[in-house]
PLY file of the C-alpha trace (Angstrom):
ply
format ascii 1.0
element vertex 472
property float x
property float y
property float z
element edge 471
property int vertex1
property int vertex2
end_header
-13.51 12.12 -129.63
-12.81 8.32 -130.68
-10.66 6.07 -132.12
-11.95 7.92 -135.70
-11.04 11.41 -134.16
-7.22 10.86 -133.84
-5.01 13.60 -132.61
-1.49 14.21 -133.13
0.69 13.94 -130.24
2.47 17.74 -128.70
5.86 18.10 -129.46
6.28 17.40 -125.78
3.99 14.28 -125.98
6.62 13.04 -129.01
9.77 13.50 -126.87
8.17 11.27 -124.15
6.85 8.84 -126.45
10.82 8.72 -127.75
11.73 8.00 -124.23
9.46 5.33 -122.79
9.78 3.40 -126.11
13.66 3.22 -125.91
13.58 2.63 -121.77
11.65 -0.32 -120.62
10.65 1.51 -116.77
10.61 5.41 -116.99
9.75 5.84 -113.29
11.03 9.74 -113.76
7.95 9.89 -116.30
5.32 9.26 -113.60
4.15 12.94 -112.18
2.85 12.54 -108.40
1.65 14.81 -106.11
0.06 14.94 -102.69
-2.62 17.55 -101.56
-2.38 17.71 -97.68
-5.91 18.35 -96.72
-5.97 20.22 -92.64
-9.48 19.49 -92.03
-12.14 17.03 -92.18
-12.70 15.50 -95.59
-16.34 14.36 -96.84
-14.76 11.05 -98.55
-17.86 10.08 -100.21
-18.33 13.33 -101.88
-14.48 14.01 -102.48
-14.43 10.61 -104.62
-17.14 11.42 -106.09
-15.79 14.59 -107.35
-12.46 13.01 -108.58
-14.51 10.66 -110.58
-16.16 13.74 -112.40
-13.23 15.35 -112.75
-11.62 12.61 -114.98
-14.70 12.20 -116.87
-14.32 16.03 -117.84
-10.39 15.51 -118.95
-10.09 14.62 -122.23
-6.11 14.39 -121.43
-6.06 11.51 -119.10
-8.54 9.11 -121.06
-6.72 8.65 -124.55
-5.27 5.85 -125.55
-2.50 5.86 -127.63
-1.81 4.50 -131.90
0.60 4.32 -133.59
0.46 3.26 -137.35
3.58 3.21 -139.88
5.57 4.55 -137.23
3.83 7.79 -136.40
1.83 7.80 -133.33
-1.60 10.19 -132.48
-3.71 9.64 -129.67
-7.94 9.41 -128.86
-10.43 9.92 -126.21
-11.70 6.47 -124.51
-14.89 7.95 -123.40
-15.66 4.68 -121.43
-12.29 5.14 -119.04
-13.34 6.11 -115.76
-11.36 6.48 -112.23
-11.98 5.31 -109.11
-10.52 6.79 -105.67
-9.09 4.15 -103.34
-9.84 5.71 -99.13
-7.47 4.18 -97.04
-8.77 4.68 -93.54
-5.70 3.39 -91.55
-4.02 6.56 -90.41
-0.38 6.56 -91.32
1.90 9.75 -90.68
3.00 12.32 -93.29
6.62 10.54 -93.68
4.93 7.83 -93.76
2.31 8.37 -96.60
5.24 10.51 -98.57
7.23 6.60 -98.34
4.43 4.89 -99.42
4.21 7.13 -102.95
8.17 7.15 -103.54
7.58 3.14 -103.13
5.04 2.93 -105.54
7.28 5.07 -108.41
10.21 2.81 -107.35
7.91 -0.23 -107.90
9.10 -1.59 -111.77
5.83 -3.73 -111.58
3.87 -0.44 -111.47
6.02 1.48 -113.48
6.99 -0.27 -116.72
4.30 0.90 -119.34
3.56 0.20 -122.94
2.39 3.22 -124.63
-0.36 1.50 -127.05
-2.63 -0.14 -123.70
-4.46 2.01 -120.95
-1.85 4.02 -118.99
-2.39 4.10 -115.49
-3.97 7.51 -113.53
-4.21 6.68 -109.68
-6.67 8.50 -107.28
-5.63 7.79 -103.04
-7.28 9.11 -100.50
-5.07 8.02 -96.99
-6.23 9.34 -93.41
-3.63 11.19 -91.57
-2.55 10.64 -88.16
-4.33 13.34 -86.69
-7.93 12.52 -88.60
-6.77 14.85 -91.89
-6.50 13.38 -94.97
-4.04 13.29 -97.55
-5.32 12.93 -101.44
-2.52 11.61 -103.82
-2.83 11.68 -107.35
-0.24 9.80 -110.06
0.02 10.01 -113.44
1.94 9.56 -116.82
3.80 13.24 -117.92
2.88 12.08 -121.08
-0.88 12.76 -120.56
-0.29 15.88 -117.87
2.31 18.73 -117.19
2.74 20.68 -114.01
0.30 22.99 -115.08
-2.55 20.44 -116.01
-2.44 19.09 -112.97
-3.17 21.68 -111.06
-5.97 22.80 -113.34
-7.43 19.02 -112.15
-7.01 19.26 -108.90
-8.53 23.07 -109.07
-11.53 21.36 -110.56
-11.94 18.60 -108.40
-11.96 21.02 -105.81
-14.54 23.07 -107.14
-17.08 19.99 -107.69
-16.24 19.26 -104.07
-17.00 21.96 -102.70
-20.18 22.55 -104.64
-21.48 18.86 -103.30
-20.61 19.46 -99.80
-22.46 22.47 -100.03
-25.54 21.37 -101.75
-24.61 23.67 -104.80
-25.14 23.41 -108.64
-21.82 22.52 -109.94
-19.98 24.91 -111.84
-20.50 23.77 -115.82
-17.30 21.83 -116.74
-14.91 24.26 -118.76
-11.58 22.23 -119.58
-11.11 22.59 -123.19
-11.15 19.98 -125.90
-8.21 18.27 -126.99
-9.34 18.11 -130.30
-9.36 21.81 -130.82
-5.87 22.02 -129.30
-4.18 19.66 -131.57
-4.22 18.97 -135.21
-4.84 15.39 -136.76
-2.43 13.34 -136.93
0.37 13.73 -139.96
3.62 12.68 -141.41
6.53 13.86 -139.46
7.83 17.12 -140.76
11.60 18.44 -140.87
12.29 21.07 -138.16
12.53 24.67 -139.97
15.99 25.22 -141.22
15.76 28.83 -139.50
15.03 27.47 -136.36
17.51 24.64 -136.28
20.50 27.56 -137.56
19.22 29.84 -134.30
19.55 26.75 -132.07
23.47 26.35 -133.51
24.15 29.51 -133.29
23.25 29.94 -130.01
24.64 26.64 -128.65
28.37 26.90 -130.60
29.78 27.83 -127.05
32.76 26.51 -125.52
32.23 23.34 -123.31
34.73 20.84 -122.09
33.76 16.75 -122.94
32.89 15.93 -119.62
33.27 11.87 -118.59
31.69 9.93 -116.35
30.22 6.16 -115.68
26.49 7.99 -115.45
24.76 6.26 -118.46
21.09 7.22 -119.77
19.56 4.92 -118.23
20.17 5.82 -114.61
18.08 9.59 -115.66
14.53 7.73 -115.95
14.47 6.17 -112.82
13.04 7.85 -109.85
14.93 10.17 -108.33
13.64 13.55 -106.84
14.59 14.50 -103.13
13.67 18.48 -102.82
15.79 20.39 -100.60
14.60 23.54 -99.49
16.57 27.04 -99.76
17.03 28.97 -96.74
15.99 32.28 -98.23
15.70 35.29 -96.29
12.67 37.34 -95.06
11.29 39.66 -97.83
13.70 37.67 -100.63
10.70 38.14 -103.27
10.25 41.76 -102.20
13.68 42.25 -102.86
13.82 40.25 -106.54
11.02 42.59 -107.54
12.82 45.92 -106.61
16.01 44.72 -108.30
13.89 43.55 -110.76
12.77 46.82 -111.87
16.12 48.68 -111.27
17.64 46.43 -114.27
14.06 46.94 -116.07
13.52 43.36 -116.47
10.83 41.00 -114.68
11.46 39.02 -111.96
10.85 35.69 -113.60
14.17 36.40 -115.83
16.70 37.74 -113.54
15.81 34.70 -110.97
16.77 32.76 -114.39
19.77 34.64 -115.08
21.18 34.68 -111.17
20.26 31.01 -111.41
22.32 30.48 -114.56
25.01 33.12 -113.12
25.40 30.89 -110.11
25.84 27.11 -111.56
27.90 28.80 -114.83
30.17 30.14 -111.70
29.98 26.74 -109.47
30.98 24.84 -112.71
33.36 26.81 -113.67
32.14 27.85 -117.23
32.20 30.66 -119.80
28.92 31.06 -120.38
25.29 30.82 -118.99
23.55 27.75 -119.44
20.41 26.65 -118.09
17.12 25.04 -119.32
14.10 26.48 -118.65
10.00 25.05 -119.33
7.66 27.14 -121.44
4.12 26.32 -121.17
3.25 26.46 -124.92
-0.22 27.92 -124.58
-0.43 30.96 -126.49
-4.23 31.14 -125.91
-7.57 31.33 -123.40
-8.88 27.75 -125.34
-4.78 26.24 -124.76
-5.24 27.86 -120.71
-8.02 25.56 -119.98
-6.70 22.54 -121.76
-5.44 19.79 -120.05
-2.31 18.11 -121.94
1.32 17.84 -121.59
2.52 20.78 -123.50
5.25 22.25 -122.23
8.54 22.33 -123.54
12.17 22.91 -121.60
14.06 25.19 -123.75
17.60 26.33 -123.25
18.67 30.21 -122.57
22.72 30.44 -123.15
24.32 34.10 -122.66
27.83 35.05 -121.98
29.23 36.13 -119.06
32.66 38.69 -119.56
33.71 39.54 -116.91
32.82 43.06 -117.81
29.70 42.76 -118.40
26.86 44.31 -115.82
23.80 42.48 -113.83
21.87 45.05 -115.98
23.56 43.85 -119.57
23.05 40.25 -118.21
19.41 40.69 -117.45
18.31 42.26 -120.97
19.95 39.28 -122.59
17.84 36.66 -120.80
14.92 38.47 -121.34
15.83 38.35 -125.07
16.57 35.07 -124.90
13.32 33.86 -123.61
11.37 35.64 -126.16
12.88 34.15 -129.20
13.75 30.74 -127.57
9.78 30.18 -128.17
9.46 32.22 -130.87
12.34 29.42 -132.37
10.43 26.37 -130.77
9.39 24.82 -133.90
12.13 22.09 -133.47
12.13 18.83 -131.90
14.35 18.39 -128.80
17.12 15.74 -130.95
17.42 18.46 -133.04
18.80 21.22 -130.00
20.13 18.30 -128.14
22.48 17.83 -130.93
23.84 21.49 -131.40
25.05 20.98 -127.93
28.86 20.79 -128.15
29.35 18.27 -125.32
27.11 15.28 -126.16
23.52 14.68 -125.85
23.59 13.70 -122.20
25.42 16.31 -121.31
23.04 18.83 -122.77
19.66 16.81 -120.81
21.69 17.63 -117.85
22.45 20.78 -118.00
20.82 23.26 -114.59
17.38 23.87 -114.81
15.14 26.39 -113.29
11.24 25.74 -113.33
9.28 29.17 -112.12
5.34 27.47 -111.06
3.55 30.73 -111.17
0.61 28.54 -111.23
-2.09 28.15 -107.84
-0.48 25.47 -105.90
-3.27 26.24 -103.50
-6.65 24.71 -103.80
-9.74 25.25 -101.41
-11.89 21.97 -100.51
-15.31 23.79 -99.02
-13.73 24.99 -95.52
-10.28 23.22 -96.06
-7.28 24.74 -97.74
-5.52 22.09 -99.72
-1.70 22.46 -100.23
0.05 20.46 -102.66
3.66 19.38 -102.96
5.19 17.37 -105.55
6.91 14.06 -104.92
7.80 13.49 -108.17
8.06 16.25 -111.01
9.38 14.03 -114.00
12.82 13.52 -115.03
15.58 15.53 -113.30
19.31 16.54 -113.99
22.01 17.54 -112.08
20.56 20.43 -110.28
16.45 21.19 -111.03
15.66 24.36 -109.27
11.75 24.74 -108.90
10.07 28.16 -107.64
6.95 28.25 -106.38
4.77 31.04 -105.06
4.05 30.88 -101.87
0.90 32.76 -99.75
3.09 33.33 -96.49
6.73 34.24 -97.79
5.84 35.07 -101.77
8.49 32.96 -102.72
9.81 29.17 -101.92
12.64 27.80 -103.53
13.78 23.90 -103.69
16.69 22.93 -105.30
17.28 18.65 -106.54
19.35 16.60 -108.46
19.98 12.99 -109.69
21.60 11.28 -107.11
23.48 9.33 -109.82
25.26 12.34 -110.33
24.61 14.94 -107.51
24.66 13.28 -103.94
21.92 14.82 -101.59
24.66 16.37 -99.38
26.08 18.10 -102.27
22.10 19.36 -103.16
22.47 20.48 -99.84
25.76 22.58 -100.32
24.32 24.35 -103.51
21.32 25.05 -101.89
22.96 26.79 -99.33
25.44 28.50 -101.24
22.55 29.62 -104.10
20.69 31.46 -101.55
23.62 33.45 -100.12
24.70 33.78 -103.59
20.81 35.75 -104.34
21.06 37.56 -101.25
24.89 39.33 -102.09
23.55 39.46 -105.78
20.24 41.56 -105.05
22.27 43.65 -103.19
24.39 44.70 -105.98
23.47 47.47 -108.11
22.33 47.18 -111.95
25.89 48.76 -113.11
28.23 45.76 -111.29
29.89 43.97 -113.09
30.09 40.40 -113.33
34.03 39.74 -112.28
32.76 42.69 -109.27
30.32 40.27 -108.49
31.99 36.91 -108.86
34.20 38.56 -106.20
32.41 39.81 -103.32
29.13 37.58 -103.66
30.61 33.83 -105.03
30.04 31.78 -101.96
31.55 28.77 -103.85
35.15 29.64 -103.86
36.10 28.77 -100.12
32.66 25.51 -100.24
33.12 21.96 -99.78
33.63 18.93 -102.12
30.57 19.52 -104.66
30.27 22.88 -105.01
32.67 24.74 -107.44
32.99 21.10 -109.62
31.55 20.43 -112.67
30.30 17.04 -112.04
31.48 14.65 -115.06
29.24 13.46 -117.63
29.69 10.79 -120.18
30.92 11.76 -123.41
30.39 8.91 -125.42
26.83 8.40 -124.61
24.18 9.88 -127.06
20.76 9.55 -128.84
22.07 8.57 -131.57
24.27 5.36 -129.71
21.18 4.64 -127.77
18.81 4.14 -130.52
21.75 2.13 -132.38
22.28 -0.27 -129.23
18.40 -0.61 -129.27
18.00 -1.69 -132.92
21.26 -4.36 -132.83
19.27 -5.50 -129.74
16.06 -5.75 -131.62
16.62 -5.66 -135.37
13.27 -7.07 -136.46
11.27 -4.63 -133.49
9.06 -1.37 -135.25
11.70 1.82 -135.18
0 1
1 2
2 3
3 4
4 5
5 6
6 7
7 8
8 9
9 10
10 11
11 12
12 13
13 14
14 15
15 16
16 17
17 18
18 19
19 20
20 21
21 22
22 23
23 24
24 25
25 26
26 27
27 28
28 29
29 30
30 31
31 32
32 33
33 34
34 35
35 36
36 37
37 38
38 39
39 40
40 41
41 42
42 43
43 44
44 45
45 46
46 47
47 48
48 49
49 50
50 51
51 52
52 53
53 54
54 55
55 56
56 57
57 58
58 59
59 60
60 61
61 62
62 63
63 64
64 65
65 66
66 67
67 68
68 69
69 70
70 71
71 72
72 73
73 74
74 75
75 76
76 77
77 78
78 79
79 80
80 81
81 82
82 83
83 84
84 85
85 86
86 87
87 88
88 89
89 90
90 91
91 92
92 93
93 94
94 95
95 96
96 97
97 98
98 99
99 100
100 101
101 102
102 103
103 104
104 105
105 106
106 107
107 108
108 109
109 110
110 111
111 112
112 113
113 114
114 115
115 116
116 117
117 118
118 119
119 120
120 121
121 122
122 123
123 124
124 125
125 126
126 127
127 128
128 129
129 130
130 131
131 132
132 133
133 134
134 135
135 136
136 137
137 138
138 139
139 140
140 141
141 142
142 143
143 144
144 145
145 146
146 147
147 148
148 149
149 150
150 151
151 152
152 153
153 154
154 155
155 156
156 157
157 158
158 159
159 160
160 161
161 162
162 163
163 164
164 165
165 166
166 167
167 168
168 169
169 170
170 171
171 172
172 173
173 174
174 175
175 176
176 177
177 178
178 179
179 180
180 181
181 182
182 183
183 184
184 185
185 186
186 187
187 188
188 189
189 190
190 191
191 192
192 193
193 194
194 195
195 196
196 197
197 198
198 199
199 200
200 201
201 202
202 203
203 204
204 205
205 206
206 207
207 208
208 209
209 210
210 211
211 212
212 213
213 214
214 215
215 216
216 217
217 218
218 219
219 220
220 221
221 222
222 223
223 224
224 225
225 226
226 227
227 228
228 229
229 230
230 231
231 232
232 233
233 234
234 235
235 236
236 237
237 238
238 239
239 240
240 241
241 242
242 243
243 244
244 245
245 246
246 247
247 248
248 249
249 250
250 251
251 252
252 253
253 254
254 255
255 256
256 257
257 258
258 259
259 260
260 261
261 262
262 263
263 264
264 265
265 266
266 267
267 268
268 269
269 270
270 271
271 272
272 273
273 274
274 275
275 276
276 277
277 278
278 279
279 280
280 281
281 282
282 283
283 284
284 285
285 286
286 287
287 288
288 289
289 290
290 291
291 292
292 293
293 294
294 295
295 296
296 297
297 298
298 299
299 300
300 301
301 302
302 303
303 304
304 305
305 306
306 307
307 308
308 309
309 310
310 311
311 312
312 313
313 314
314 315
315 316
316 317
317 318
318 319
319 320
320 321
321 322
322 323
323 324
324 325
325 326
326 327
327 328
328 329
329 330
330 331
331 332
332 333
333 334
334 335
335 336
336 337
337 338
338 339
339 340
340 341
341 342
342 343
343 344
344 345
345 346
346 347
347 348
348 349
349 350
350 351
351 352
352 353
353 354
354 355
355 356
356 357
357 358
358 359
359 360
360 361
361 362
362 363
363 364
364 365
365 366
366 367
367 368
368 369
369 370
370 371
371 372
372 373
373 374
374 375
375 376
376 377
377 378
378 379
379 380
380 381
381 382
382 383
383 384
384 385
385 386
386 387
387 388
388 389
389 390
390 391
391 392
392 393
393 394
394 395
395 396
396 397
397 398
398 399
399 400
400 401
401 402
402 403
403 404
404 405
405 406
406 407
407 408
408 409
409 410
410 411
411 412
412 413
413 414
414 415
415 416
416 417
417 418
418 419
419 420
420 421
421 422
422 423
423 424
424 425
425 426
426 427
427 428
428 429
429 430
430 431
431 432
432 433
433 434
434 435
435 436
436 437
437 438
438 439
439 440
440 441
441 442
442 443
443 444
444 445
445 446
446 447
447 448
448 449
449 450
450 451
451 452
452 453
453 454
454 455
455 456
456 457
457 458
458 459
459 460
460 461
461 462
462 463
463 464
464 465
465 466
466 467
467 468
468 469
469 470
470 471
């Protein structure tokens, strides 16, 4: 594909776009992630293989157009990347410092959408003669899920070279066949936008606070690890099946359960990614596709765990189903104001491989920075040892790192009473013997504020006074 085989941007791709034109340095748009390799690392073949890899991703070579206002995107087949091998050793901390640094760095950071966008390739020795491979790059070209496809690949080309094998034919799809050309923006389906009001008309009080837009797109992402229990995904699954749902959506519902409880509100309401890829061709194709969608259920007090759990799993089946709608559009059917809707509690469940084998060395990868977060970002990854690891962050414009700390804590008591009730308890039953949050510190059982009078629409309007004669 070139510059004459445009592509329309994913309706993902188009909310970024929105974003990075109306904020000048969107660090919380830069995905990184370091794969801690245990074992000796053949650096000539390993950049080798990251080299090939990019060549094979149609995703991370386009370059970006925009004409009359609408934007598509092409393949620079000439775009290659180079791996920079750092053979100082420097210590895990260390090397984990030396990425946060780089997303902090404005310099490195700032980007204009219509040049090359920066992808960056690092391999760094490790104190004890491992290595550490860290790879960057713009959430507008990748999601979660792409990523690791890339790194799955670049593992398999390694491997092959080290051990004198063919390499596996390349199999990452096309972007071409996975998006249409490029067209005139078209209204969001009037049945869609009606579900998406319907859904949202829930009671909310106009939270206030000096948090302004701006502050969400830098970098902010400090994990902090639950202290689940032994056996904790064991036990999801059998409760799981006693309230007949999976165990993807009642983690989502106890999730929602838990911060609707901690903030004190009448309703579930969380926001939750969908991958968007509806088939094999979309499975193997690199992009940044998915969407964050929001699921929104009551919570009377006599309703049960089991009433609570069909609901969700309802609500995640025609929240996609209804997807045909930009993000403006749901952002605005949010009572409170668009801010307060973008930071809402979300819960991202990677049932993706964040495993990868190099040859003999098993490659674990943990993200430094996901992308933009909220007030509390709940990630779930599986995990070969305990099936299950849970890491709960939030902006620390809004959510201090000792209050993370607090929720985190109190969450995974909260899942450990709650899988211990039966399907038929009811939520006040519930609230009452397995709330941790009633008797926790400052931070826990507050809704922290949020600022009103800051929307989309006041953004875009301080943007144009700013720059009348700039495109829209």
């Amino acid at each position: 594909m070139d510059a004459d085989e445009r592509v329309a941007l994913s309706a993902s791709q188009r909310g970024i776009w929105a974003a990075q034109r109306l904020f000048s340095a969107p660090a919380a748009f830069r995905a990184a992630e370091i794969t801690w390799l245990p074992g000796p690392v053949d650096t000539a073949a390993f950049t080798a293989a990251v080299s090939r890899a990019f060549t094979e991703t149609d995703a991370l070579r386009v370059r970006f157009h925009e004409e009359q206002g609408i934007p598509s995107q092409y393949v620079d087949t000439t775009r290659r990347l180079e791996t920079t091998v750092v053979d100082e050793p420097h210590d895990d901390a260390a090397i984990r410092d030396l990425v946060r640094a780089s997303l902090d760095d404005p310099a490195a950071t700032a980007v204009e959408l219509s040049v090359e966008l920066s992808t960056a390739s690092v391999l760094l020795r490790r104190t004890d003669g491992t290595w550490a491979w860290v790879f960057t790059a713009d959430n507008i070209l990748l999601d979660g899920y792409s990523v690791t496809l890339f790194i799955r690949r670049v593992a398999e080309i390694y491997s092959a070279a080290v051990q004198d094998e063919p390499v596996p034919e390349a199999w990452f799809g096309r972007l071409a066949d996975a998006l249409p050309p490029p067209h005139d923006p078209v209204g969001p389906e009037a049945g869609a936008v009606e579900y998406w009001r319907r859904l949202l008309d829930v009671d909310v009080a106009q939270e206030r606070s000096s948090t302004v837009a701006a502050e969400l797109f830098s970098f902010s992402y400090r994990p902090v690890r639950l202290p689940t229990a032994d056996g904790v995904f064991d036990r999801l699954r059998v409760f799981s099946r006693s309230v007949r749902a999976n165990w993807t959506d009642t983690l989502i519902a106890l999730w929602g359960l838990y911060t609707s409880f901690a903030e004190q509100r009448s309703d579930i309401a969380v926001r939750v990614p969908f991958m968007m890829r509806d088939t094999p061709g979309l499975l193997r194709t690199p992009n940044a596709m998915s969407r964050v969608l929001p699921v929104v259920a009551s919570i009377g007090p006599s309703r049960t765990l089991a009433e609570l759990m069909k609901a969700v799993g309802r609500q995640m089946q025609q929240a996609k189903a209804h997807s045909a709608v930009e993000d403006h559009h749901i952002a605005r059917s949010w009572p409170g104001s668009d801010l307060s809707y973008f930071l809402l509690p979300s819960i991202n469940i990677k049932l993706f491989e964040y495993v990868a084998r190099f040859d003999q060395v098993t490659g674990t990868v943990e993200t430094v920075n996901p992308g933009q977060i909220g007030k509390l970002d709940l990630s779930v990854y599986r995990d070969p040892v305990s099936g299950l690891r849970l890491e709960l962050a939030g902006h620390e414009s809004i959510t201090s790192v000792a209050d993370v700390e607090r929720h985190a804590a109190a969450f995974a008591l909260f899942l450990e009473r709650a899988l211990g009730a039966g399907p038929d308890t009811t939520l006040h039953e519930l609230a009452e013997t397995a709330l941790p949050v009633r008797n926790a510190p400052a931070g826990v059982g507050r809704a922290p504020e949020v600022a009103a009078d800051v929307s989309v629409d006041g953004l875009l309007r301080r943007q144009i006074a700013a720059t009348p004669d700039a495109t829209a």
